[in-house]
C-alpha positions as CSV (number, residue, x, y, z in Angstrom):
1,X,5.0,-54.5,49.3
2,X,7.5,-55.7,47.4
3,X,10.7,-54.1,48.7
4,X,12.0,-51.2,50.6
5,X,14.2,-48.5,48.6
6,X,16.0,-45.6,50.3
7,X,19.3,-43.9,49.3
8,X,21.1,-40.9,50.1
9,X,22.4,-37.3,48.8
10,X,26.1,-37.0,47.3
11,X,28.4,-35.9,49.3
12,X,29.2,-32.1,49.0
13,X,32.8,-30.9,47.3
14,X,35.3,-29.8,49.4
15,X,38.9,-29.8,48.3
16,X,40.9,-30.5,52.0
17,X,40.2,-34.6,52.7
18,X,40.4,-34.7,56.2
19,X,37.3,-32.1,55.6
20,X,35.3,-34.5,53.4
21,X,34.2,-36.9,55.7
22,X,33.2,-34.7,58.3
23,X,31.3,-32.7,55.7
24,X,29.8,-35.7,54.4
25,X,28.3,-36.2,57.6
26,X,27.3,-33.0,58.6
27,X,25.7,-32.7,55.4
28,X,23.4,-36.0,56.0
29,X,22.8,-35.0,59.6
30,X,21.2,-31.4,58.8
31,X,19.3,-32.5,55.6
32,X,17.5,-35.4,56.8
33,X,17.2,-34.8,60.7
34,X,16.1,-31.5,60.6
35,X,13.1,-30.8,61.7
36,X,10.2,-28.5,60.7
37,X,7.1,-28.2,63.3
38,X,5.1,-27.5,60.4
39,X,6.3,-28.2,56.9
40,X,3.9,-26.3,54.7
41,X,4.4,-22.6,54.6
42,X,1.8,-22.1,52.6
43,X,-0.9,-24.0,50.5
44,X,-3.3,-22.3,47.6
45,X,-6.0,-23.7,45.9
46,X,-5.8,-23.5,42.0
47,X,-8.7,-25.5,40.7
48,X,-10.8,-28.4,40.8
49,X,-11.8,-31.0,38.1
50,X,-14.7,-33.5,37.8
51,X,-13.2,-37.0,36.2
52,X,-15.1,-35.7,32.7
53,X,-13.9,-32.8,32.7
54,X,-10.1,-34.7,33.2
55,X,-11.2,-37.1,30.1
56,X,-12.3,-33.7,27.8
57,X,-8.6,-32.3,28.4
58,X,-7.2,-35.6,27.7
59,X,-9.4,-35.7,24.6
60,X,-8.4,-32.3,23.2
61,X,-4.7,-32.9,23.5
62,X,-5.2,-35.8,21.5
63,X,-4.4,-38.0,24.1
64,X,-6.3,-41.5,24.4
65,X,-8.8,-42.1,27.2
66,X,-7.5,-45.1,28.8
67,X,-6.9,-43.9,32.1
68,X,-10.2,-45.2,33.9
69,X,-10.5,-41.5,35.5
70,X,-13.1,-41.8,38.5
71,X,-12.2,-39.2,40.7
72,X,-13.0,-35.6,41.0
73,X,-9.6,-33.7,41.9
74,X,-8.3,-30.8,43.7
75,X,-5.5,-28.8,42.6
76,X,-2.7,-26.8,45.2
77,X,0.7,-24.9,45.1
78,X,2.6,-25.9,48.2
79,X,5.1,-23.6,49.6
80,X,7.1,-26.0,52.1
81,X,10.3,-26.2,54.0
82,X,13.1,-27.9,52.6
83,X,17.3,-27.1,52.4
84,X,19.4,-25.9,50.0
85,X,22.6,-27.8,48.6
86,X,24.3,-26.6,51.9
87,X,22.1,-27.4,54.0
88,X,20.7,-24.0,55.3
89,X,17.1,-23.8,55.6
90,X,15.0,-22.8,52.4
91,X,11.6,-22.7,50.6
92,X,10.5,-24.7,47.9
93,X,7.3,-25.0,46.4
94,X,5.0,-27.9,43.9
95,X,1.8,-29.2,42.8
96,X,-0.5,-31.3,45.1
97,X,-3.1,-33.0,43.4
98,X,-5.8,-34.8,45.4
99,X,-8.9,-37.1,44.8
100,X,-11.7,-35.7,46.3
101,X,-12.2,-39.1,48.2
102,X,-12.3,-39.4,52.0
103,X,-13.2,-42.9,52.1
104,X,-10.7,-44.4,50.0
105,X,-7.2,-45.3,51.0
106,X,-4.7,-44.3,47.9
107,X,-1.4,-44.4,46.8
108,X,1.5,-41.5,46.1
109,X,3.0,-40.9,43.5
110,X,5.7,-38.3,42.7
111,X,5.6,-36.8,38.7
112,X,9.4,-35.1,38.6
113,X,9.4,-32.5,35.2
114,X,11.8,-32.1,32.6
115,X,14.1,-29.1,32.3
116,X,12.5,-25.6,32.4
117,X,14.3,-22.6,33.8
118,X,11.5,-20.1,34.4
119,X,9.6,-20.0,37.1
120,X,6.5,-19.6,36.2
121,X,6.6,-22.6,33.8
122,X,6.9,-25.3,37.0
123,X,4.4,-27.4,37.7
124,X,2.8,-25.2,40.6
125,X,1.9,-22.5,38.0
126,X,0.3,-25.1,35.7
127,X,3.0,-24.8,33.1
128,X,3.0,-26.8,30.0
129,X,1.7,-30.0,29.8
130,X,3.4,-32.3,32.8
131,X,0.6,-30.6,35.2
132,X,-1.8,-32.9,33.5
133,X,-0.3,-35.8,34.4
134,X,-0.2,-35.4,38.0
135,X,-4.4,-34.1,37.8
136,X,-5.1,-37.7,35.8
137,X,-3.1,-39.9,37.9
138,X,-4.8,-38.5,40.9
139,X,-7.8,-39.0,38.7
140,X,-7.5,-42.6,38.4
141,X,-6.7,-42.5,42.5
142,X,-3.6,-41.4,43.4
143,X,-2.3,-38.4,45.8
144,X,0.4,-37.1,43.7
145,X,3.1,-35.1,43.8
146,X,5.1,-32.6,41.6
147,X,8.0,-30.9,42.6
148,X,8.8,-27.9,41.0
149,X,12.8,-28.1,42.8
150,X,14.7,-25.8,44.2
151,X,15.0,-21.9,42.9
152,X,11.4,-22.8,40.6
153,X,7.9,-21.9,41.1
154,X,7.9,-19.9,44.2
155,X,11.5,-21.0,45.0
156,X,13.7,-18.3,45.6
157,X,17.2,-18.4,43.6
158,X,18.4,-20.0,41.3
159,X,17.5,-23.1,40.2
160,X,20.2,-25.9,40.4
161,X,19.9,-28.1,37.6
162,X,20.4,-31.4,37.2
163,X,22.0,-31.3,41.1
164,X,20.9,-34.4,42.2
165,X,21.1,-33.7,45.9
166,X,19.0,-30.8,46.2
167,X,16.4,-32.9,43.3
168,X,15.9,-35.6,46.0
169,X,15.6,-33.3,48.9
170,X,13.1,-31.3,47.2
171,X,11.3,-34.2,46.4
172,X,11.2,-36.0,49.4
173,X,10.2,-32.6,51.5
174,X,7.7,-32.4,49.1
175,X,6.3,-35.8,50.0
176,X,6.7,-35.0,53.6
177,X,4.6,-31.8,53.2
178,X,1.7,-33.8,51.1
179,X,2.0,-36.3,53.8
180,X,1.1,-34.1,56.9
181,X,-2.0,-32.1,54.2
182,X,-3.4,-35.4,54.0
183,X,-3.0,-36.5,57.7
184,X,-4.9,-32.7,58.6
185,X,-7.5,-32.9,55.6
186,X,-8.2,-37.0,56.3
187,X,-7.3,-38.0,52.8
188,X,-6.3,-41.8,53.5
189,X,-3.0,-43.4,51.9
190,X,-2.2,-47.3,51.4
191,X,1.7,-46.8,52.4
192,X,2.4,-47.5,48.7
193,X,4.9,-44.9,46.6
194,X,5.2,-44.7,43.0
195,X,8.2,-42.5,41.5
196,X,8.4,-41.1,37.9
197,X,9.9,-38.3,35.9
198,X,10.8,-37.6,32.3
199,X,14.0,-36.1,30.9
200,X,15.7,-34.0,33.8
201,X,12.4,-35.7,35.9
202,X,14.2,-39.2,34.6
203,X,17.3,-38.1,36.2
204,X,15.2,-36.7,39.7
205,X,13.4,-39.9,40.0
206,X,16.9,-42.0,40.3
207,X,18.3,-39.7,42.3
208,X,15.2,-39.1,45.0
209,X,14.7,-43.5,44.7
210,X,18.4,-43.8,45.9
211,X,17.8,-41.6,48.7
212,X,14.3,-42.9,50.0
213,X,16.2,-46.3,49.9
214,X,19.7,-45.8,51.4
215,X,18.9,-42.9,53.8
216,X,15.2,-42.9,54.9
217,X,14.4,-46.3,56.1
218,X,11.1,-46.5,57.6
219,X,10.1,-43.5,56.6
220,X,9.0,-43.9,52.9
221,X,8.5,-47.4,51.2
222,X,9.3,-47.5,47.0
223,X,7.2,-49.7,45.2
224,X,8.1,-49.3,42.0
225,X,9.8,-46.8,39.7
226,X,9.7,-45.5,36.1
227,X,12.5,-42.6,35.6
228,X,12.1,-41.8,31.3
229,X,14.5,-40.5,29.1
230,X,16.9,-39.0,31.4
231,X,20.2,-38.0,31.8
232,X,21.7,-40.8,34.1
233,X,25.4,-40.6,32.7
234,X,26.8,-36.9,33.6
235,X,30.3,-38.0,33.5
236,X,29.9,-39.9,30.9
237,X,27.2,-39.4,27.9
238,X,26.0,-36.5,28.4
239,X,29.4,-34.3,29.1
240,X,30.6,-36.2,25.5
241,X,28.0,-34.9,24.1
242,X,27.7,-31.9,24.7
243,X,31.3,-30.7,24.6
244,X,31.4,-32.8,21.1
245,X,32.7,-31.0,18.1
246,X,29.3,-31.7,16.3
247,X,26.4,-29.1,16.5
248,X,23.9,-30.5,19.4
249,X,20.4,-29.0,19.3
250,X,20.0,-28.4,23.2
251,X,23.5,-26.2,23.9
252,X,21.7,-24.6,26.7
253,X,21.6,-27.9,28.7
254,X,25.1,-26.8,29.3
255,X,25.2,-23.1,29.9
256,X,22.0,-23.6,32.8
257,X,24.2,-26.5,34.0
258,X,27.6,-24.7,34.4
259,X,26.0,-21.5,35.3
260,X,24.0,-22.7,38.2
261,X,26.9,-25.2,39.6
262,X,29.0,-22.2,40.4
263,X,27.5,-21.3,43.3
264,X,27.8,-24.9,44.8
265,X,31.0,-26.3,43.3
266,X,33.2,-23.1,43.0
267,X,33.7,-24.2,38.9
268,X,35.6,-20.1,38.1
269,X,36.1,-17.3,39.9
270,X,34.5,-15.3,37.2
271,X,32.3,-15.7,34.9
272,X,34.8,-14.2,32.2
273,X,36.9,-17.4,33.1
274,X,34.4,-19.8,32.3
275,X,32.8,-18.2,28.8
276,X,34.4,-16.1,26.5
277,X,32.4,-12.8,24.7
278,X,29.8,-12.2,24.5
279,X,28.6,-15.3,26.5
280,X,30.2,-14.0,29.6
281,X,27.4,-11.0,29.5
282,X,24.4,-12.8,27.5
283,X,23.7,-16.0,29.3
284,X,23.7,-15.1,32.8
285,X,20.6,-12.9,32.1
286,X,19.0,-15.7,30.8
287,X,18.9,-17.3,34.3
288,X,17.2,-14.8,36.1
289,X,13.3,-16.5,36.1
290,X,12.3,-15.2,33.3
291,X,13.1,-17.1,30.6
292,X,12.4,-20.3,28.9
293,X,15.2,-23.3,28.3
294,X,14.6,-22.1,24.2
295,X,16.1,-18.6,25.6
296,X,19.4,-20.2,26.8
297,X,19.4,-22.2,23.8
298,X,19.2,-19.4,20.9
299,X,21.8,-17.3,22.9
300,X,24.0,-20.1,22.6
301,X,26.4,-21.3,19.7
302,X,25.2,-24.7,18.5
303,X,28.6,-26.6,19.0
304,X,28.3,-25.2,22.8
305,X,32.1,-25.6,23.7
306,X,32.9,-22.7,21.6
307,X,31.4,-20.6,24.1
308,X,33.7,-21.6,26.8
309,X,37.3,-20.4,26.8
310,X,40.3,-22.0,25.7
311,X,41.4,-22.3,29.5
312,X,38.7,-23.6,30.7
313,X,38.3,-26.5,28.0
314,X,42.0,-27.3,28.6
315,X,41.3,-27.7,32.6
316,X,38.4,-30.3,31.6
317,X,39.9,-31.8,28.9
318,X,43.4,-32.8,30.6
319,X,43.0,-33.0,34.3
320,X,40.3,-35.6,35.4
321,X,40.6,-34.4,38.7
322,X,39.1,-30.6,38.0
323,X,36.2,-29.6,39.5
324,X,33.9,-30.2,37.0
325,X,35.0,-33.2,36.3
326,X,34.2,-34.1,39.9
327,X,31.3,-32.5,40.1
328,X,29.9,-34.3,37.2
329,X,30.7,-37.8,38.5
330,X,29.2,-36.9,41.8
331,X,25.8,-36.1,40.1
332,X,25.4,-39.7,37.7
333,X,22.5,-41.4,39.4
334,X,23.0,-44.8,38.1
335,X,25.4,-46.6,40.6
336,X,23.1,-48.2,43.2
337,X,20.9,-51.0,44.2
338,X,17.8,-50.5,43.9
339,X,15.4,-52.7,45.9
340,X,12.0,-52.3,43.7
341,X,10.9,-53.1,40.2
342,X,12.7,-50.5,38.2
343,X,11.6,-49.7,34.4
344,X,14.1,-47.5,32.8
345,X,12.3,-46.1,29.4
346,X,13.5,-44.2,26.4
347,X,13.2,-44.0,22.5
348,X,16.7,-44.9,20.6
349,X,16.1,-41.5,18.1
350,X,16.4,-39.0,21.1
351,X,18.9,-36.2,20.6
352,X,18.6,-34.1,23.2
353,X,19.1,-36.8,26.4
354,X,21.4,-39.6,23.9
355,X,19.4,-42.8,25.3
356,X,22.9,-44.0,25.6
357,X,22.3,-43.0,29.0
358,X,19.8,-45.9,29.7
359,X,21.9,-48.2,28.3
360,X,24.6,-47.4,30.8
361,X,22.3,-47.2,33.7
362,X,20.7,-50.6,33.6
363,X,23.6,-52.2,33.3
364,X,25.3,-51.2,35.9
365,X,22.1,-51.5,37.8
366,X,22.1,-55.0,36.4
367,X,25.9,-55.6,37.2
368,X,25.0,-54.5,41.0
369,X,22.8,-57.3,41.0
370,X,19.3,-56.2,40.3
371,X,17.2,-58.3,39.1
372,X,13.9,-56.2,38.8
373,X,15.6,-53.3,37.1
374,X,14.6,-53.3,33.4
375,X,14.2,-50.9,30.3
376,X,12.4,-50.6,27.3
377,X,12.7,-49.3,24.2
378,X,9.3,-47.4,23.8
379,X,9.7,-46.7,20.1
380,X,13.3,-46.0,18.2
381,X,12.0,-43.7,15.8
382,X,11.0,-41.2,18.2
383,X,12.9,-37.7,19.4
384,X,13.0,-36.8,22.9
385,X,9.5,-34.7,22.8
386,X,7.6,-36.7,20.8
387,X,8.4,-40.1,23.2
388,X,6.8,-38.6,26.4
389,X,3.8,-39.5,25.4
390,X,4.1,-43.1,24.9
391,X,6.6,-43.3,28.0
392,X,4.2,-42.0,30.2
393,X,1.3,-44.3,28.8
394,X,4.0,-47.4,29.1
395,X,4.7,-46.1,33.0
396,X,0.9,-46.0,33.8
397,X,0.7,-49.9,32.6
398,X,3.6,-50.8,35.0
399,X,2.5,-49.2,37.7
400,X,-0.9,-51.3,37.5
401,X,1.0,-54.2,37.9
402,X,1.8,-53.7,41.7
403,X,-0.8,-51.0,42.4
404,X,-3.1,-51.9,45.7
405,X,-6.9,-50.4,44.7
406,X,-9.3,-50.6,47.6
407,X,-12.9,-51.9,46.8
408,X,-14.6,-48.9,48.6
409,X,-17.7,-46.6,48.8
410,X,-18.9,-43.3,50.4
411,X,-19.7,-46.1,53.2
412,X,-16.3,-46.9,53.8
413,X,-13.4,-49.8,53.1
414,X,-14.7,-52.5,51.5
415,X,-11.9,-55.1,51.9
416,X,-12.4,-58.2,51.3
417,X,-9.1,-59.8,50.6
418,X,-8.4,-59.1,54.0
419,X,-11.0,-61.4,55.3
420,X,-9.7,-63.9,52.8
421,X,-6.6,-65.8,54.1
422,X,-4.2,-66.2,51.3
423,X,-0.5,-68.0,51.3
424,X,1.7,-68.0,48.2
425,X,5.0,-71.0,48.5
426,X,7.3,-71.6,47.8
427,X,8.8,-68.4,46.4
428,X,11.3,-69.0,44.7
429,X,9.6,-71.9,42.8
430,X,10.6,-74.2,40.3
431,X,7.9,-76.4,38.9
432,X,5.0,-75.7,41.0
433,X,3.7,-72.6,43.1
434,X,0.8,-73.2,45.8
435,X,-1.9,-70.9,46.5
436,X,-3.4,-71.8,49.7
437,X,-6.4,-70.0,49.4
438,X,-9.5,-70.1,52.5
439,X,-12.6,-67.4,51.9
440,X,-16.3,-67.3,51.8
441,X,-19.1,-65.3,49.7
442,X,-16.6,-64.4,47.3
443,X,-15.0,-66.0,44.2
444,X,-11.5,-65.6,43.6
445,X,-9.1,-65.7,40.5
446,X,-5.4,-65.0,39.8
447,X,-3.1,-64.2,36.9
448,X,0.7,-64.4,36.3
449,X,2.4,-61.3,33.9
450,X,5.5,-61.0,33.0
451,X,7.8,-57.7,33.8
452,X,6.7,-56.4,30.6
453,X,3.0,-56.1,31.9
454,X,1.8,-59.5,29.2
455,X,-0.7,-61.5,31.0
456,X,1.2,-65.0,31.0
457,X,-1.3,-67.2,32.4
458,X,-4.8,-67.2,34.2
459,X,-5.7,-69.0,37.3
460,X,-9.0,-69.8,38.9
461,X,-8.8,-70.5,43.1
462,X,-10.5,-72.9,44.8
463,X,-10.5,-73.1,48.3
464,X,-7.9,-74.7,49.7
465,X,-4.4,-75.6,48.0
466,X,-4.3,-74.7,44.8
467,X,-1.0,-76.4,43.0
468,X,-0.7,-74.3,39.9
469,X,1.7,-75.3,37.1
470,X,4.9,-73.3,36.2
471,X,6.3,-75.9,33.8
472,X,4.8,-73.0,30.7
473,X,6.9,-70.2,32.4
474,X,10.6,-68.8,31.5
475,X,13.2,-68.1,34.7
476,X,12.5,-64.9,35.6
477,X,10.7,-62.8,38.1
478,X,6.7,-62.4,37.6
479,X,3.6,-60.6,39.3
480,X,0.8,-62.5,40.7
481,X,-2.3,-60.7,41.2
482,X,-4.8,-62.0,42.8
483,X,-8.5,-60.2,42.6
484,X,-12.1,-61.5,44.0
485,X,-14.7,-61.0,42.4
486,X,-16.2,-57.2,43.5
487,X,-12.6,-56.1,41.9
488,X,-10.3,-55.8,44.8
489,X,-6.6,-56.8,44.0
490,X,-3.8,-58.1,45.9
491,X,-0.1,-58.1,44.5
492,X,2.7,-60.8,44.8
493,X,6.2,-60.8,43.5
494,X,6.8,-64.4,42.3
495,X,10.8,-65.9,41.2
496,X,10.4,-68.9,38.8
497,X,13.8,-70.7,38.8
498,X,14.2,-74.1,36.7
């Protein structure tokens, strides 16, 4: 494992600050303590998938097969227990997907969506494409998640968008509900935890790492996460640009934004106050379930402050201490530490989530002093659809890097790396690193790669000490794996200082 990562949900608004802190509090103590005797309401079978037929849909959306699918899935909708943004008790529901492997132990993962504001388009209905995601990571053996978040799917209400509080108490009672189906069903897990998400999913997967890691220690352990092309900055970036005077092709972002804050932040008393005719009348239809982001986005006018009214600009523009204003800054996801290799993706050509917003975010992540957060560019000439693709494909490879796969059969565990005994030091290490290596039958070999996921040198283990040269490699941090010969890996997290 290479570090622990838990963090916690943003404090509710309340205007009276004496109030605040004991709200703060009493909003921790009911989200996270509260206890279900049995999480899952409700859990329905959709489908199941052979690994082929995984590769043939792969195949026909174009995609290429270099996955390695082996296992043969299940598919579910979970109905579970979770809480809403103030804390009263609530149902959510998501997508379970399963290998069909009761021998193996596996890793989670959690897929987090992009926007979508009716219900039926979630993940639990098999909406769109991000369902196939989740059925070929579990594919390639892992037991995944997707969330479809609150008010989605089978969620009653309205959806909250972009709340990060109620996105990482979704996820993370999601997790817990998966947990105790495996636990009843005997589908083994590693005790790794892999978070991604794309667009508003970018934005969920920071905001549900923060919380694992500062509020849930012990309970789940991070090992690495990949949020993509989200919308870190909502104080920042995104507000500029969607209240900018320049036509921005996703106005709707805002409307669904405003529209289902109310309800939690108090931003108007009316919906009259907030958006002038005929907004005031056409948009909150829009929001009832039924109807598609594209919806909101048509009814709106493409420079999407000229459907707010004059008043209601003016409050934002000139008093930085408004409501919205606060409730935006409370919802950036980008101020924190995390503990765990952190790749922030994007492509520079997006114009519906400005990639702006991962610039901000790792450096301030950076600036709080970590030093396995890192971003890439996946490719600069790609809009924000069109980069998903590759993102994902780019997450998959860095996720191999400190993914634990058990040699195993219908038999049973097949371990034997822990029969070996292996000792990596020192760590940091300047010159030289030792592998002290001692195990029998089996050959062993090892390779450094950088954060990137580039092979950066091979090793071959002897028995014994093995002093292995680092006088070829930059400062940095690197990945040793180390993998015998029937395939079985083991994952190390290396400093090289000069």
């Amino acid at each position: 494992m290479l570090g622990k990562c838990y963090q916690g949900i943003f404090p509710y608004l309340i205007q009276i600050k004496i109030m605040k802190k004991i709200a703060v509090l009493s909003l921790f103590v009911l989200s996270f303590t509260v206890s279900f005797s049995q999480r899952i309401v409700n859990k329905i079978w959709l489908k199941t998938f052979t690994a082929q037929q995984i590769d043939s849909i792969l195949s026909a959306n174009g995609v290429p097969n270099i996955f390695g699918n082996t296992y043969d899935i299940d598919v579910y909708r979970l109905i579970y227990n979770t809480v809403s943004y103030d804390s009263t008790a609530i149902t959510a529901s998501g997508m379970m997907v399963v290998p069909r492997n009761k021998s193996c132990k596996f890793p989670m993962a959690v897929y987090h969506h992009g926007t979508e504001s009716a219900k039926t388009e979630a993940p639990s209905y098999l909406g769109g494409q991000e369902p196939v995601i989740g059925m070929v990571m579990a594919s390639i053996g892992y037991v995944v998640a997707e969330p479809d978040y609150l008010g989605l799917g089978d969620g009653p209400g309205l959806h909250p968008y972009q709340h990060a509080q109620t996105e990482a108490s979704a996820s993370i009672d999601m997790l817990r509900s998966v947990r105790e189906y495996c636990d009843s069903a005997g589908i083994r897990r590693n005790g790794q935890l892999f978070l991604m998400g794309y667009s508003q999913g970018g934005h969920a997967c920071m905001a549900t790492h923060r919380t694992i890691q500062n509020q849930l220690h012990g309970e789940f352990n991070v090992t690495a996460a990949v949020p993509m092309s989200g919308a870190y900055d909502m104080s920042g970036v995104m507000i500029n640009t969607m209240l900018s005077d320049t036509p921005y092709s996703q106005p709707g972002y805002l409307a669904d934004l405003i529209i289902s804050w109310n309800p939690i932040y108090h931003l108007y008393d009316s919906i009259q106050q907030a958006f002038v005719a005929p907004y005031d009348t056409t948009l909150p239809r829009l929001l009832d379930g039924n109807h598609g982001i594209n919806y909101l986005n048509n009814a709106m006018p493409s420079v999407a402050k000229h459907a707010f009214t004059a008043g209601e600009l003016d409050t934002f523009v000139n008093n930085p201490n408004s409501r919205a204003r606060k409730a935006l800054k409370e919802n950036d996801v980008f101020d924190w530490l995390p503990l765990c290799p952190v790749k922030i993706l994007f492509c520079k050509a997006d114009q519906y989530v400005p990639y702006m917003n991962s610039v901000v975010a790792i450096n301030k992540l950076r600036q709080n002093g970590c030093t396995l957060c890192d971003t890439l560019d996946v490719d600069p000439s790609l809009n924000h659809v069109p980069c998903a693709q590759p993102a994902i494909l780019k997450a998959k490879q860095f996720f191999d890097l400190f993914r634990s796969i058990d040699s195993c059969n219908a038999l049973g565990i097949n371990d034997p790396l822990s029969n070996a005994i292996i000792s990596v030091y020192p760590n940091p290490a300047k010159e030289k690193l030792n592998i002290e290596a001692y195990f029998s039958d089996l050959s062993f070999t090892a390779a450094f790669y950088d954060m990137e996921g580039r092979k950066v040198q091979d090793i071959a283990l002897n028995n014994g000490i093995n002093i292995i040269s680092l006088s070829d490699m930059n400062t940095g941090v690197y990945i040793l794996k180390i993998t015998d010969s029937n395939g079985t890996s083991r994952i190390s997290k290396v400093t090289v200082t000069k």
